[in-house]
Steps between C-alpha positions, in 0.01 A plus 500: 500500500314382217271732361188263467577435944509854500172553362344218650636663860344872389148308380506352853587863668286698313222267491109628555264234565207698327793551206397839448742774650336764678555775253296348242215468696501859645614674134208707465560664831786518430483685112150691687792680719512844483841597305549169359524573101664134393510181658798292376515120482769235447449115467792361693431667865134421453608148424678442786251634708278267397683255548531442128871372362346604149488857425285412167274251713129586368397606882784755490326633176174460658612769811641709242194557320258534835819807572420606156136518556498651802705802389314513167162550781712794651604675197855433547856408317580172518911402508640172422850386472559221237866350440426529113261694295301260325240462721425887498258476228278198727536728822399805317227357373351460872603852615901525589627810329792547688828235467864461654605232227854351577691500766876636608683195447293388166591815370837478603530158372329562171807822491770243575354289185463722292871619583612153487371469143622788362858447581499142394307652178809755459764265653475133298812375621 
């Protein structure tokens, strides 16, 4: 299946017709909960819940940042997972202090390359 008809199919299943998942709009009872000490975040699952294709899409950012306020409100960690670390500086900056950066198979890939570049560093022929 092509990835774009895949995507298109999840946008369709996963669509809200308010485009706001119900987790953003119940964060700060959610962070007010007694023995919750982070809340952690990632763009792609909120995405598709919104029905969003787009992971970067501005109202992804946008529910990320009312997720960010709310736990700010409660005095809690906020958690986000970001597939590379450059945007930790513009997420830190509005109260994440907490990142998975990466993922299993990036990492593993990034091994395999780095592998695959030594030995053909070592090994001209």
């Amino acid at each position: 299946m092509e990835l774009v008809s895949f995507l298109g199919r999840l946008k369709a299943d996963f669509h809200r017709s308010d485009r706001r998942p119900e987790g953003v709009g119940v964060a700060a009872e959610v962070a007010a909960a007694a023995g919750v000490d982070c809340v952690f975040m990632g763009r792609l699952g909120l995405s598709l819940a919104m029905g969003e294709i787009n992971p970067v899409a501005p109202c992804v950012d946008e529910a990320l940042l009312r997720i960010c306020e709310a736990c700010e409100a409660q005095g809690r960690r906020v958690g986000m997972f970001l597939a590379e670390s450059a945007a930790v500086p513009y997420w830190t900056a509005r109260g994440v202090n907490l990142y998975a950066v990466g993922s299993d198979y990036g990492l593993l890939l990034q091994g395999a390359n780095d592998a695959a570049e030594r030995f053909s560093v070592s090994n001209p022929n």
